[in-house]
C-alpha positions in Angstrom: 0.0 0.0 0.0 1.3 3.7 -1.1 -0.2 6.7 0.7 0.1 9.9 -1.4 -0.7 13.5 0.1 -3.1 15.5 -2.3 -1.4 15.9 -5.5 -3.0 17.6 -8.7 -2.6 14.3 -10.5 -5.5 13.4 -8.3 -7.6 15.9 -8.8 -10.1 17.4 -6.3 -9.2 13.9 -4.1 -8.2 15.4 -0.8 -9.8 12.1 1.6 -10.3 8.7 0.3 -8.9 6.5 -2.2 -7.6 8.4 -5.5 -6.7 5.0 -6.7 -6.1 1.7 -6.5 -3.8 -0.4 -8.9 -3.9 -4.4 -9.8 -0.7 -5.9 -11.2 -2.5 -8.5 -14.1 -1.2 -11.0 -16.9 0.9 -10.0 -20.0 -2.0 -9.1 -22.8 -4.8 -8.8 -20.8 -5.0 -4.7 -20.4 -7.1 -4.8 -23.7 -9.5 -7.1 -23.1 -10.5 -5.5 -19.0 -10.4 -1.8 -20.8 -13.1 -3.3 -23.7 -14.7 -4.7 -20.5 -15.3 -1.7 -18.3 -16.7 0.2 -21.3 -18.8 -2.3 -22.5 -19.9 -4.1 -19.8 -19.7 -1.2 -16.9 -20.2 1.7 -18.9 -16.9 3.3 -17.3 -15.1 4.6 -20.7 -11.6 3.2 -20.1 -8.6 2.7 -22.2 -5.0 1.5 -22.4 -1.9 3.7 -21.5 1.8 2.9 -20.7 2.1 2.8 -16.7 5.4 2.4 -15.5 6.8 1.0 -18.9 4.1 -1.7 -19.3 0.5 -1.4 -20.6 -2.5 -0.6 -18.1 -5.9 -0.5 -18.5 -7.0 2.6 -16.9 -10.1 2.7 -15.4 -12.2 6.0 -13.8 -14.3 4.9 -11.4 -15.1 9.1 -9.4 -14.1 12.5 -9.8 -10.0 11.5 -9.7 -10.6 8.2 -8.7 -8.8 5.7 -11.1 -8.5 1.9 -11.0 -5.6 0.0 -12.9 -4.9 -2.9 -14.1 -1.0 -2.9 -15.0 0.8 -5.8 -16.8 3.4 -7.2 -15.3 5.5 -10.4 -16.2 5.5 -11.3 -12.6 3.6 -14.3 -11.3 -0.2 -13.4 -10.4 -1.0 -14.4 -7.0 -4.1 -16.6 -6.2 -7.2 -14.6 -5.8 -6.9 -14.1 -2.5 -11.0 -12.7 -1.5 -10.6 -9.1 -0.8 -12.7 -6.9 -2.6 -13.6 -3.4 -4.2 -16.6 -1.1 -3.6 -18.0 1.0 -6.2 -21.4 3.1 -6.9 -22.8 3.4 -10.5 -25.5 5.0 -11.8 -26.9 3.1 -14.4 -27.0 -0.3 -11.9 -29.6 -2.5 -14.5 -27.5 -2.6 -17.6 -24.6 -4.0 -16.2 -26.4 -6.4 -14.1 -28.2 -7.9 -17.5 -24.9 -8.0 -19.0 -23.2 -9.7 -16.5 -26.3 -11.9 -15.9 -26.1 -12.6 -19.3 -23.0 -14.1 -19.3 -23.3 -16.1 -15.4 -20.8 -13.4 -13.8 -23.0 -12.0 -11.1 -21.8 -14.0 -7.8 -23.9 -12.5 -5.0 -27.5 -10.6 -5.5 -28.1 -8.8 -1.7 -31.1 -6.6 -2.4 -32.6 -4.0 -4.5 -29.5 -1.8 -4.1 -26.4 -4.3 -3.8 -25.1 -7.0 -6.0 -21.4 -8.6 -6.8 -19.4 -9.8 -9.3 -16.0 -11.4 -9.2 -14.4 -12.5 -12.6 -13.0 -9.6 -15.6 -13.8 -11.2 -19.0 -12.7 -10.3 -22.2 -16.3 -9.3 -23.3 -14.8 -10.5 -27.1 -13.8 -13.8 -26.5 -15.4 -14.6 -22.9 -11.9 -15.4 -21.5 -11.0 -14.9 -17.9 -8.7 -12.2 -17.5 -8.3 -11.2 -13.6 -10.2 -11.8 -10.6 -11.1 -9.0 -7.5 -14.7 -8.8 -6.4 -16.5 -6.0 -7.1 -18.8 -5.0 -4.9 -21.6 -2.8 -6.6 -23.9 -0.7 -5.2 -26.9 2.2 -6.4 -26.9 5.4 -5.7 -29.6 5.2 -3.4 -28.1 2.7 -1.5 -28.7 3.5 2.0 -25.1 3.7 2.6 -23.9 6.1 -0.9 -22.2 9.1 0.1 -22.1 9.0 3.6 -19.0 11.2 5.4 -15.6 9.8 5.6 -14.8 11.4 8.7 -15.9 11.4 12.0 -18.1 8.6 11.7 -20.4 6.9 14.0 -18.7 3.9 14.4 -21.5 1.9 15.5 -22.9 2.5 11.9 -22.5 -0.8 10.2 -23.8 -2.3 7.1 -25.9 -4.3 9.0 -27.3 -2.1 11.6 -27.7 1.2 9.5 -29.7 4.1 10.7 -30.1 7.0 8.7 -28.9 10.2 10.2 -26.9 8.7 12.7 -23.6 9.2 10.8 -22.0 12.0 13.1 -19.9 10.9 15.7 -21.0 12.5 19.2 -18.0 11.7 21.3 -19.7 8.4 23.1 -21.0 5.3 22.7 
């Protein structure tokens, strides 16, 4: 993990993440940018990223994800996971449907997928679940700071989000 003060290359992110980065199999930058565009509806193309090419993904306002090639070995999948909030939540979710990606449906406003696939040639191309949500999730925009922490996904309650200084 690489913590980065604010930097103009991140744009307005001063809080949160302003991206994350997934080292991936030689070749396979192509086929997850032709996914996220036509699967996801998240325009993304290919740049060089550290000498190799990257699928670059925007996924906010200065939020990026990418998916750089590398040569190294790919660890297992290992379970961890991604959060993001779309807009358009139905298309996807028919297109992945469509194809037997969706892994997890857990309500009106949640569900998950785990597998990248060239949308092409259906190949596997990297695995990190996403977990997506709508934007009227219960839970979508809430304040990064000064949270209540006994707000959980579980036990939400609107308008409880401030912190009061007890329990």
């Amino acid at each position: 993990m690489r913590c980065h003060a604010p930097a103009p290359e991140f744009g307005d992110t001063e809080l949160g993440l302003a991206y994350v980065e997934f080292d991936v199999p030689p070749g396979s930058a192509e086929g997850i940018a032709r996914f996220y565009t036509e699967i996801m509806a998240a325009p993304s193309n290919v740049v060089k990223r550290h000498g190799a090419p990257a699928a670059q993904v925007p996924i906010g306002r200065g939020q990026r994800l990418w998916y750089t090639e590398t040569r190294e070995p790919i660890p297992p999948y290992d379970g961890h996971h991604i959060e993001i909030y779309i807009a358009d939540f139905s298309t996807p979710y028919k297109k992945l449907l469509e194809r037997g990606l969706i892994t997890l449906e857990t309500d009106e406003h949640e569900w998950r997928f785990q597998r990248i696939v060239d949308p092409k040639t259906g190949k596997p191309l990297f695995e990190i679940e996403h977990e997506v949500r709508s934007l009227r999730h219960p839970l979508y925009a809430r304040p990064l700071v000064n949270r209540n922490p006994l707000q959980t996904n579980t036990a939400y309650q609107r308008n409880q989000d401030a912190f009061r200084g007890k329990y």
